[in-house]
PADRENVEX-607793 format. One line per 4 residues: their letters; for each residue y, x negated, z negated of C-alpha. Coordinates in Angstrom, 1 decimal. Example, Ala and Ser with C-alpha at 12.3 -4.5 7.8 and 13.67 -1.06 7.14 Angstrom:
AS	-4.5/-12.3/-7.8  -1.1/-13.7/-7.1
***
This chain:
XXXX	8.9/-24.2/8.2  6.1/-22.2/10.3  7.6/-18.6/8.7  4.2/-16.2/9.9
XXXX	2.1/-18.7/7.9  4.0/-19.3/5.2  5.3/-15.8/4.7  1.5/-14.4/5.1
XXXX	0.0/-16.6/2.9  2.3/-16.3/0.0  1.8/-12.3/0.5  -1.8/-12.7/0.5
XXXX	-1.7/-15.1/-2.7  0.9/-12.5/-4.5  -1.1/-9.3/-4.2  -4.4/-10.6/-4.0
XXXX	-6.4/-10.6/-7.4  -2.6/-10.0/-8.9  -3.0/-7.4/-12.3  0.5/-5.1/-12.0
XXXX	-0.4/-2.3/-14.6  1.6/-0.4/-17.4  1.1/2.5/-19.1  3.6/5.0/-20.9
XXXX	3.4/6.8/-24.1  3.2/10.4/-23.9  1.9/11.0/-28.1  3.1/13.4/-29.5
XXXX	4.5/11.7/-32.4  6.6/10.4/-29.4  8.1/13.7/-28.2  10.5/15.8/-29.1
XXXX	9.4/19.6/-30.9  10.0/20.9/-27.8  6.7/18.7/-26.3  9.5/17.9/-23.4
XXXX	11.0/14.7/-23.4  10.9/11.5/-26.0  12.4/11.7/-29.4  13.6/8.0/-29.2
XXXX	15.7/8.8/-25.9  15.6/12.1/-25.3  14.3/11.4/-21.7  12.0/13.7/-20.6
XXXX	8.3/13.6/-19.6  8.2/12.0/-15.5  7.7/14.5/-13.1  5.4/13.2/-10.4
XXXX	5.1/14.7/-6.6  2.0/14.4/-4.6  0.7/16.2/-1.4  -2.9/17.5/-0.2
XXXX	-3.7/18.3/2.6  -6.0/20.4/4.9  -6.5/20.5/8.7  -6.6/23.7/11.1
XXXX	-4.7/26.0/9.3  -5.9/29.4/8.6  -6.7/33.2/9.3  -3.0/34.1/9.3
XXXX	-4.3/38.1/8.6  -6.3/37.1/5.7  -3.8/34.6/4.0  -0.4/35.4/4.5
XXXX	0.7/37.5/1.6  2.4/41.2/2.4  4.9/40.9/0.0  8.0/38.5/-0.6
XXXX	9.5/37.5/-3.9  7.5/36.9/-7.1  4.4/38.9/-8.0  3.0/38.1/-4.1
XXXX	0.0/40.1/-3.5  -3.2/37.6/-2.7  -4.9/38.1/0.0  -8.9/36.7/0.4
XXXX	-8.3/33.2/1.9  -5.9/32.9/-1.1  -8.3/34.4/-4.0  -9.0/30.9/-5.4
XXXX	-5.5/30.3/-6.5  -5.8/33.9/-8.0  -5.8/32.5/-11.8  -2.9/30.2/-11.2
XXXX	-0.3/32.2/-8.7  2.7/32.0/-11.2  2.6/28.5/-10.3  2.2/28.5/-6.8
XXXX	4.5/29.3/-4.1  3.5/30.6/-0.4  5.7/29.4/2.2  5.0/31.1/5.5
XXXX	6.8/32.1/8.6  8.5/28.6/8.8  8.7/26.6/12.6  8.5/23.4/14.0
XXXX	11.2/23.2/16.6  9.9/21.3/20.0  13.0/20.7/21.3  11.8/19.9/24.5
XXXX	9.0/17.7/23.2  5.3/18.1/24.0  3.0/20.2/21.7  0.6/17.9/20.8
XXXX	-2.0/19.2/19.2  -2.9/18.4/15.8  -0.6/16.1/16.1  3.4/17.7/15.6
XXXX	2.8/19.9/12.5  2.3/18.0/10.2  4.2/15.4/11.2  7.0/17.1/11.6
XXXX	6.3/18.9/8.4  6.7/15.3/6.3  9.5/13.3/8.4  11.3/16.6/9.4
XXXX	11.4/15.1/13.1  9.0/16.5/15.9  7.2/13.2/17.0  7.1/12.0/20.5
XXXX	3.9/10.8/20.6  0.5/12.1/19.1  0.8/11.6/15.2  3.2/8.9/15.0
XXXX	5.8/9.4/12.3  9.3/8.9/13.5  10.6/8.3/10.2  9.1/7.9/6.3
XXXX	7.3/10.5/5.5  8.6/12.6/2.8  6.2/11.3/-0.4  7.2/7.2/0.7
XXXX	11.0/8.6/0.2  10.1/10.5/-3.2  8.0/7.1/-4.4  11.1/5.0/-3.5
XXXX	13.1/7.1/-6.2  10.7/7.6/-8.9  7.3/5.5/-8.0  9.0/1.9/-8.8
XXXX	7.9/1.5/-12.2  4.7/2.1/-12.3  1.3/0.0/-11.1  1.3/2.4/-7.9
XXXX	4.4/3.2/-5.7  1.6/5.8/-4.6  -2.0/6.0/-4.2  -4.0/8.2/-0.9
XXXX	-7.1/9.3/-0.8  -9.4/11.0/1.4  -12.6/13.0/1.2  -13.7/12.4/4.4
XXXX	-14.9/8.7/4.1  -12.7/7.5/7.0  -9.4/5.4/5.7  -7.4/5.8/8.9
XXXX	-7.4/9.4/7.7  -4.0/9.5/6.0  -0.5/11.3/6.7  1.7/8.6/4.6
XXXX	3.6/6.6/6.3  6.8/4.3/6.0  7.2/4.2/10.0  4.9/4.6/13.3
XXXX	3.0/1.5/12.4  3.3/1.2/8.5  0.6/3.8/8.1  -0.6/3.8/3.9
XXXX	-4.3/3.7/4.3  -6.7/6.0/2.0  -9.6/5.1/-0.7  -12.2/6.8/0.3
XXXX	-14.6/7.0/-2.2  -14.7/8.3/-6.1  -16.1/5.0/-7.1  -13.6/3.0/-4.9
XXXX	-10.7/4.7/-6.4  -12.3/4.4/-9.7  -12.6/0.2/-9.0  -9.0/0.6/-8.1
XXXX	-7.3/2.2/-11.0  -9.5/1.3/-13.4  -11.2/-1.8/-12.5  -10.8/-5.3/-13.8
XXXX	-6.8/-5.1/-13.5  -6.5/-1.9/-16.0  -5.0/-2.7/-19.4  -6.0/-0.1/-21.6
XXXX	-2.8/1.3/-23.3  -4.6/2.1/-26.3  -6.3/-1.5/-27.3  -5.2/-2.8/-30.4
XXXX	-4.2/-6.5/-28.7  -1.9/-7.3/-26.1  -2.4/-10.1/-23.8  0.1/-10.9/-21.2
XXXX	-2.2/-11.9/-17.9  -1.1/-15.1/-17.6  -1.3/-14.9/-13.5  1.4/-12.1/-14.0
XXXX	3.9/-15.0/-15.3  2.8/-17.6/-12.7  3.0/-14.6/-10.3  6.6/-13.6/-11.2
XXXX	7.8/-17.1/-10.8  6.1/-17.3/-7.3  8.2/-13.6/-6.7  11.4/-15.3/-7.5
XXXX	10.8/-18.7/-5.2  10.4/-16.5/-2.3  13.1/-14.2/-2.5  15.4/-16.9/-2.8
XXXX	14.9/-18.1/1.0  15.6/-14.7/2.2  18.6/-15.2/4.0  16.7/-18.3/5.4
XXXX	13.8/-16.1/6.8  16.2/-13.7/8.3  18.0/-16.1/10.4  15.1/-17.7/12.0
XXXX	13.4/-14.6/13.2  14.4/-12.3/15.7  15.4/-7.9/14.6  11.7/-6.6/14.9
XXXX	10.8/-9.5/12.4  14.4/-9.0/10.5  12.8/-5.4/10.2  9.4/-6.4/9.0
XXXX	11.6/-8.6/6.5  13.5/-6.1/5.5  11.0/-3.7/4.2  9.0/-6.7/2.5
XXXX	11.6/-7.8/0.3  12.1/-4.6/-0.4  8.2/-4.4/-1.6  8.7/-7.9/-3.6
XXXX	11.6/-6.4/-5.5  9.3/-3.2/-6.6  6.2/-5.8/-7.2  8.7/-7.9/-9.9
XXXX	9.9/-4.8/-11.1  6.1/-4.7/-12.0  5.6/-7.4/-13.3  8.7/-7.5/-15.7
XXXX	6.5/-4.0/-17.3  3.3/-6.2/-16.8  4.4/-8.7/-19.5  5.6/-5.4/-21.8
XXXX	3.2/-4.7/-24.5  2.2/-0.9/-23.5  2.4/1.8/-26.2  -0.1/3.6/-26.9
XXXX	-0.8/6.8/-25.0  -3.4/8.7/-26.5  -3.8/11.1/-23.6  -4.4/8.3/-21.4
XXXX	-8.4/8.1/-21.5  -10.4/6.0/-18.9  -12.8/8.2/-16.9  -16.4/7.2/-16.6
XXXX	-17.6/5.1/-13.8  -18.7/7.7/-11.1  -21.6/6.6/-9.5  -21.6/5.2/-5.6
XXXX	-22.8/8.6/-3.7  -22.5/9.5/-0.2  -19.3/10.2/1.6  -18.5/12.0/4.7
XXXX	-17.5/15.1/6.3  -20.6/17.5/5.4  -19.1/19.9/3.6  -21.1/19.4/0.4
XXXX	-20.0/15.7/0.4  -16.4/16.5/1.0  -15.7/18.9/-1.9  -18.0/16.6/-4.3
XXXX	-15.9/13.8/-3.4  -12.5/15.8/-3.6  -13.5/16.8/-7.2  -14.2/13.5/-8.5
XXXX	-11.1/12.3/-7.0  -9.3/14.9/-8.5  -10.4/14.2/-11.7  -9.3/10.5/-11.1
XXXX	-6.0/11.1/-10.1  -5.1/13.3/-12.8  -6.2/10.5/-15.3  -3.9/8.3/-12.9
XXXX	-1.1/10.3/-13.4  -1.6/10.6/-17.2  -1.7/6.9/-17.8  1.2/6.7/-15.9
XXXX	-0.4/4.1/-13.4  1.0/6.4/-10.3  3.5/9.1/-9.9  3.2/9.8/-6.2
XXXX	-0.1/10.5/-4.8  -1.9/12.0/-1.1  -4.8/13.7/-1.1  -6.2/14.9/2.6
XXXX	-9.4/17.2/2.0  -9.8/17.5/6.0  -8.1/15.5/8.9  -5.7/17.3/11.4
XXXX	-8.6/18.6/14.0  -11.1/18.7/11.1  -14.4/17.4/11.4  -15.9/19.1/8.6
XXXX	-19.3/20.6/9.6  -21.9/22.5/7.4  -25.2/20.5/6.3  -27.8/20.4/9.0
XXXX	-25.3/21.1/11.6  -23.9/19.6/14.9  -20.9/21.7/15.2  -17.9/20.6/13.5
XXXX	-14.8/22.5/12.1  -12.9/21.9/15.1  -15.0/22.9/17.8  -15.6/25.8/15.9
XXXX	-12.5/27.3/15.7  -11.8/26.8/20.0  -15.5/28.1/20.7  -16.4/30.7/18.8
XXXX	-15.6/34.4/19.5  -14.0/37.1/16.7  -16.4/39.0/15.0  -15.3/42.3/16.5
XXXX	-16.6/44.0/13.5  -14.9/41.7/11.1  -11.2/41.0/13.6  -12.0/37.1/12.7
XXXX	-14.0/34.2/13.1  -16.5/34.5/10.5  -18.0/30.4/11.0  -14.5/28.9/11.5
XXXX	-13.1/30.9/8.7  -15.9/29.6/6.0  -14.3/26.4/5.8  -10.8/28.1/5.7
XXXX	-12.5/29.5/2.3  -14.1/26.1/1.3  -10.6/24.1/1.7  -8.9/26.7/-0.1
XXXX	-11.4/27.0/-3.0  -10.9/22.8/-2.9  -7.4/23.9/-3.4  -7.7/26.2/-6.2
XXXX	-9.8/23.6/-7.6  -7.4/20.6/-7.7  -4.7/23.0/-8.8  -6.9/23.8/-12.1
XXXX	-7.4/20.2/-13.0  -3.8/19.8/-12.8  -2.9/22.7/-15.2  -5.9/22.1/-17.5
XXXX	-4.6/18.6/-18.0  -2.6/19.2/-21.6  0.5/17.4/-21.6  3.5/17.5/-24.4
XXXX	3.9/21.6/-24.8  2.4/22.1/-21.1  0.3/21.5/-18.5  0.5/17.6/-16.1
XXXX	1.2/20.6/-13.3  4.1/21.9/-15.1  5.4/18.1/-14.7  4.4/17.8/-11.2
XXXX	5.1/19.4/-7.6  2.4/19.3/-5.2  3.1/20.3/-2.0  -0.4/21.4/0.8
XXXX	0.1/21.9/3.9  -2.0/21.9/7.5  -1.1/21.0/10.8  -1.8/24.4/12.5
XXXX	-1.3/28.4/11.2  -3.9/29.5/13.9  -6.0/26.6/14.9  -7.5/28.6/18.1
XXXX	-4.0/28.5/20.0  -2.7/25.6/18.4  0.2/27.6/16.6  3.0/25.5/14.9
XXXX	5.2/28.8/13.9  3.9/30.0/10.6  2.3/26.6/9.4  0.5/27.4/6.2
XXXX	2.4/25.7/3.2  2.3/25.8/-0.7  4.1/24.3/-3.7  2.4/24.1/-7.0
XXXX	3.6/22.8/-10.4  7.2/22.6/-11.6  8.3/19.5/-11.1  9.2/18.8/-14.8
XXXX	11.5/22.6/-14.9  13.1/21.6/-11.4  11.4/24.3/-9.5  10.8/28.0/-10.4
XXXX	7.0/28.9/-9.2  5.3/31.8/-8.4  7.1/33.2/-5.4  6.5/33.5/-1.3
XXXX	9.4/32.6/1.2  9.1/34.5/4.2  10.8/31.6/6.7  11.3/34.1/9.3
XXXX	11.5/30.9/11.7  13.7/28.8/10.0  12.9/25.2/10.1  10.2/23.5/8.4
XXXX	12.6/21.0/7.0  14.3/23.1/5.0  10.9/22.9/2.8  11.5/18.9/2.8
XXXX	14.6/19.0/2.2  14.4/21.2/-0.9  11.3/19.4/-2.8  13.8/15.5/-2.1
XXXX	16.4/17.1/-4.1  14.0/19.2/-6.8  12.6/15.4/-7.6  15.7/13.5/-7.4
XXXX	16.4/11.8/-3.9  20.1/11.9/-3.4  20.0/13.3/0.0  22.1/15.9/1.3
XXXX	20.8/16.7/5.0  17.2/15.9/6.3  15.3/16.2/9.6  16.1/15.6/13.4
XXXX	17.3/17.2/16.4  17.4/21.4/15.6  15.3/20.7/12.2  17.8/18.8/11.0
XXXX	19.4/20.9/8.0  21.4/20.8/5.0  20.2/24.0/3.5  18.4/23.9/1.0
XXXX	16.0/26.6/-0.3  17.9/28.0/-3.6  15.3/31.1/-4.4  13.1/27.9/-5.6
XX	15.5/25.5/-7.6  15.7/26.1/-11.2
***
């Protein structure tokens, strides 16, 4: 038995072409007269968790708010998320620990920020990333353990991984993550007939043959294989949880409508391309979420070290924010800090089409936590203290909302840590070396 060609080409033949889709019912006639969970089990509406992301930081003067607690003051680089700060919490004044380790920049933040380990090497995650461990609890039965995106028109731009090398690669394009979700594979929840995809059965059968020589695989091949084993069984029991919902006729979810085709436009890190593309994506994500094809999703507006330049110009984000001098009227960086403003209008944008998204006696953002975050605070010196962060949504009643946590230099984990348990991951401790903690942040737990 040659296992690399056997083993490849059965992977290629099972997710190749394969349909894996299923969509729940979220009708009212469905719920209970609270709008919160389903009369027929009383289990309540899924709470999803997703991230979005932003790269080099802000103007810590002109976001951080001045007050702690609820009823935070908002400062101008916050303004856009004005109409919706009862639910969003500022997390500020929380560190990245070095321990020793090089600061490399662009590169530890935000890594350390999802695995709750400062990495040793220049964006390499040292352990799953903190949506990969959420989607293992609550993304298994749905079409999508997760789905990542990008804005930026450059795949390799994505911050979910399940180890260094197992990076999740983004869509990047509205009409690619259109094709995706709702391409030939999409079962419409609401059609009146129900035809079991007959490659799902011959698929499900293939599923079972090869988990059965498991233990065969594992002792022909040596640990790093045994590894890479390890984690795809692991896949192929998620894919035939799939397909057992595949061969389920699917209720039908009235909120669940399929978006029109956006058209194939131009993607890229002009500005005006970026935010066009981030609100079309938005918009499809949201849908995802409502017809229940994902509950776990990455968004990344502008990669770590962002490239994103204005139209007609050579100068990029990045170079911007190590060249250019302070206004000495103004005490900041009037070019770098426009597309502070534009990421965090894209922000307060993304938020809205989550809470304008009616769902049971709320909002899809009252069912979901989404947690942004940069790789910087002050992108100028490379700053990892004070790493701009923000939760929004509820998670399904889990968190409370509306608040800023003043870290005063507690670990970054102890964010992590919090948003695992508020969505269900049994996990009492999180993080490595002096980020490794077991306190969780009660202020935000409902």
């Amino acid at each position: 038995m040659s296992f690399a060609l056997t083993r490849r080409g059965a992977l290629r033949g099972m997710l190749g072409g394969t349909a894996v889709t299923v969509a729940l019912p979220y009708l009212d006639c469905f719920l209970n007269t609270n709008g919160t969970a389903l009369a027929a089990t009383g289990q309540r509406l899924p709470v999803r968790f997703g991230t979005w992301f932003w790269g080099l930081g802000i103007t810590p003067a002109r976001w951080i708010p001045k007050n702690g607690g609820p009823g935070y003051d908002i400062p101008i680089e916050l303004k856009a998320i004005e109409p919706f700060k009862d639910q969003v919490t500022i997390c500020s004044g929380f560190a990245v620990n070095l321990d020793g380790k090089t600061n490399f920049p662009h590169g530890c933040g935000h890594m350390a920020i999802r695995t709750g380990i400062t990495p040793s090497t220049h964006e390499k995650a040292e352990a799953p990333t903190i949506d990969m461990l959420v989607a293992d609890v609550i993304g298994t039965g749905t079409r999508f353990r997760s789905l990542e995106v990008t804005t930026t028109g450059d795949a390799k731009h994505s911050y979910s991984f399940r180890n260094a090398t197992a990076m999740n690669p983004s869509e990047t394009s509205p009409l690619a993550l259109y094709t995706r979700i709702f391409g030939p594979e999409f079962q419409d929840p609401n059609a009146g007939v129900f035809k079991p995809d007959p490659r799902a059965m011959v698929q499900k059968s293939v599923l079972s043959g090869v988990a059965a020589q498991r233990e065969k695989l594992m002792r022909q091949v040596g640990a790093a294989d045994r590894a890479r084993l390890d984690q795809y069984f692991t896949s192929l029991r998620q894919i035939e949880q799939q397909f057992e919902l595949q061969l389920q006729k699917p209720p039908p979810a009235e909120a669940c409508k399929v978006p029109q085709q956006p058209k194939d436009a131009p993607v890229g890190v002009e500005i005006g391309q970026a935010t066009r593309t981030h609100d079309a994506m938005a918009q499809l994500l949201a849908m995802a979420l409502a017809c229940n094809q994902t509950r776990v999703f990455n968004m990344v507006f502008s990669q770590a070290a962002s490239r994103l330049r204005k139209e007609g110009s050579g100068t990029a984000h990045h170079q911007l924010t190590h060249e250019e001098q302070a206004d000495a009227k103004l005490g900041y960086q009037p070019d770098s800090t426009f597309f502070v403003e534009q990421s965090m209008a894209s922000w307060g944008r993304f938020v809205r089409t989550m809470a304008e998204f009616k769902e049971g006696d709320g909002s899809l953002l009252d069912n979901c936590a989404v947690f942004a975050h940069s790789d910087t605070q002050f992108a100028k010196v490379h700053d990892i203290v004070g790493i701009p962060m923000m939760i929004a949504g509820k998670a399904g009643g889990r968190l409370k909302s509306g608040i800023h946590l003043k870290g005063n230099g507690d670990p970054v984990s102890r964010i992590g840590l919090t948003l695992q348990q508020a969505m269900g991951v049994p996990v009492d401790k999180w993080g490595g070396g002096s980020m490794q903690t077991s306190k969780s942040i009660t202020d935000i737990l409902a």
